[in-house]
C-alpha positions as CSV (number, residue, x, y, z in Angstrom):
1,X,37.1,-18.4,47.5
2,X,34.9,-21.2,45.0
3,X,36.8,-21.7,42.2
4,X,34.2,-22.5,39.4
5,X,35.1,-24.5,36.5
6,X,33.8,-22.8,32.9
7,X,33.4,-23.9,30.1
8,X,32.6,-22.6,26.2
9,X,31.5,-24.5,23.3
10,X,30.9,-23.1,20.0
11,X,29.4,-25.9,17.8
12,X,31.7,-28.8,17.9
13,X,34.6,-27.1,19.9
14,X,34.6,-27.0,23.6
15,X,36.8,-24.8,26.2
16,X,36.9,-25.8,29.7
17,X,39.0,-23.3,31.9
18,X,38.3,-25.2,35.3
19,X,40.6,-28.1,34.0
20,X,42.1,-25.9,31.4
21,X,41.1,-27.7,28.3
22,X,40.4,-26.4,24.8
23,X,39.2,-28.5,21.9
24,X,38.8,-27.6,18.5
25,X,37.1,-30.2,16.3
26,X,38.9,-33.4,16.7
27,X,42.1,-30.9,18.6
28,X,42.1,-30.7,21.7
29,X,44.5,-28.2,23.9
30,X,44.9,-29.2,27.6
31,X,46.7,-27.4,30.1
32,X,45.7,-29.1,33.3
33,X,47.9,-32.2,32.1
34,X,49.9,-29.6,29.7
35,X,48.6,-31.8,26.6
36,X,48.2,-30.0,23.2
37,X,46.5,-31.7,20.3
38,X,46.3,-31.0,16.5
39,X,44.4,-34.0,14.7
40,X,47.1,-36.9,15.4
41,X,49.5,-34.6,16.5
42,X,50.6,-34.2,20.2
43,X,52.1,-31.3,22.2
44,X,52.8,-32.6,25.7
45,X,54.4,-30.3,28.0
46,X,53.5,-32.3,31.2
47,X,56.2,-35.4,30.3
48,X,57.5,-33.5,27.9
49,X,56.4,-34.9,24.7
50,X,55.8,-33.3,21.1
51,X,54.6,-35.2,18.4
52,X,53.8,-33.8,14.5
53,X,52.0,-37.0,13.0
54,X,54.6,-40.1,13.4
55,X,57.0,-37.5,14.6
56,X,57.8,-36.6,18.2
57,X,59.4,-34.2,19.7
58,X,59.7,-35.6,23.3
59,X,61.9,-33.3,26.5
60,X,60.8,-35.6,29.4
61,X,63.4,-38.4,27.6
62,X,64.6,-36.1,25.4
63,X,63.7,-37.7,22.3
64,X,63.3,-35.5,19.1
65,X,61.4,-37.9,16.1
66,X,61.3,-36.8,13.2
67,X,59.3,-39.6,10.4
68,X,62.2,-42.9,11.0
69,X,64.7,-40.3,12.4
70,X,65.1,-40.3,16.3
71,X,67.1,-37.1,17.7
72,X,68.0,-37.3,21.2
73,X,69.3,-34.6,23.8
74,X,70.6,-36.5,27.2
75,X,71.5,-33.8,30.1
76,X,75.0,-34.4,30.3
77,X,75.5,-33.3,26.7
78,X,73.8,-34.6,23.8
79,X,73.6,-37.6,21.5
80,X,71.9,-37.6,18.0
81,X,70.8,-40.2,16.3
82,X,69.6,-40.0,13.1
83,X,68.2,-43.2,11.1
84,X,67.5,-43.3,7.3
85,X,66.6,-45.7,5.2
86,X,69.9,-47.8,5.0
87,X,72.0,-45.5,6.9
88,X,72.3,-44.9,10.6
89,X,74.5,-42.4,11.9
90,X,75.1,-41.2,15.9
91,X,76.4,-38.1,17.0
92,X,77.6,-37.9,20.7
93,X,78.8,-35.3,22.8
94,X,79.7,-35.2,26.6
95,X,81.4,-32.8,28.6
96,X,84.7,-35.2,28.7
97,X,84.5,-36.8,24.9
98,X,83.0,-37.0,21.7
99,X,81.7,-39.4,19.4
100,X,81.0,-40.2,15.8
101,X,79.9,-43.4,14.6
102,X,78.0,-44.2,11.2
103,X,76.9,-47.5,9.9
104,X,75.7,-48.0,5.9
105,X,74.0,-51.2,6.5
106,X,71.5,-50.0,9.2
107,X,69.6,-51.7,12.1
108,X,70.9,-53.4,15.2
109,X,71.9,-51.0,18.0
110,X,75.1,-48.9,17.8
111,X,75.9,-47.7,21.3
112,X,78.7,-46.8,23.2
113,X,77.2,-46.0,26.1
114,X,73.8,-47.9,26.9
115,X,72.4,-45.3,29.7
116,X,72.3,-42.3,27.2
117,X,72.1,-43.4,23.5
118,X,69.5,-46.2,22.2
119,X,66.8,-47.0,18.9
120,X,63.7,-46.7,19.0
């Protein structure tokens, strides 16, 4: 059996079905590489990655962005790590321990374990 690819477009908006992508004006929806677009927003479901203007929202890495702030979900519990404008803070959790750790003056890298919790 042919598969056919179709495709719609209604004035500046296009949908393709064969390649599973939708655009509306300057959005775009693709589900071949599982890619959603709003304006400069990004839905990505194919590494994972979710972005609402400068903020993402990523799985693949699991990194959450929200403006400067930067949440992140590692799979053998989760770390969150939340910058402001002079204040970072990081909030880890694993199975066997926990973590808190804030810093007032901000920048640099506060890590205590390098393979799960890093700035970005």
């Amino acid at each position: 059996m042919k598969h056919e690819s179709s495709r719609y477009r209604v004035g500046s908006n296009r949908y393709r079905l064969g390649s599973s992508r939708y655009r509306l004006g300057s959005s775009r929806y693709r589900l071949g590489s599982s890619r959603y677009r709003l304006g400069s927003n990004c839905y990505r479901l194919g590494s994972n990655c979710y972005r609402l203007g400068s903020n993402c929202y990523r799985l693949g890495s699991s990194c959450y962005r929200l403006g400067s702030s930067c949440y992140r979900l590692e799979r053998s519990g989760f770390s969150i790590l939340i910058k402001l404008t002079g204040i970072s803070l990081i909030l880890q959790h694993n199975p066997g321990a926990a973590m808190v750790k804030s810093n007032i003056s901000g920048g640099g890298n506060y890590d205590s374990n390098p393979t799960q919790v890093s700035n970005l």
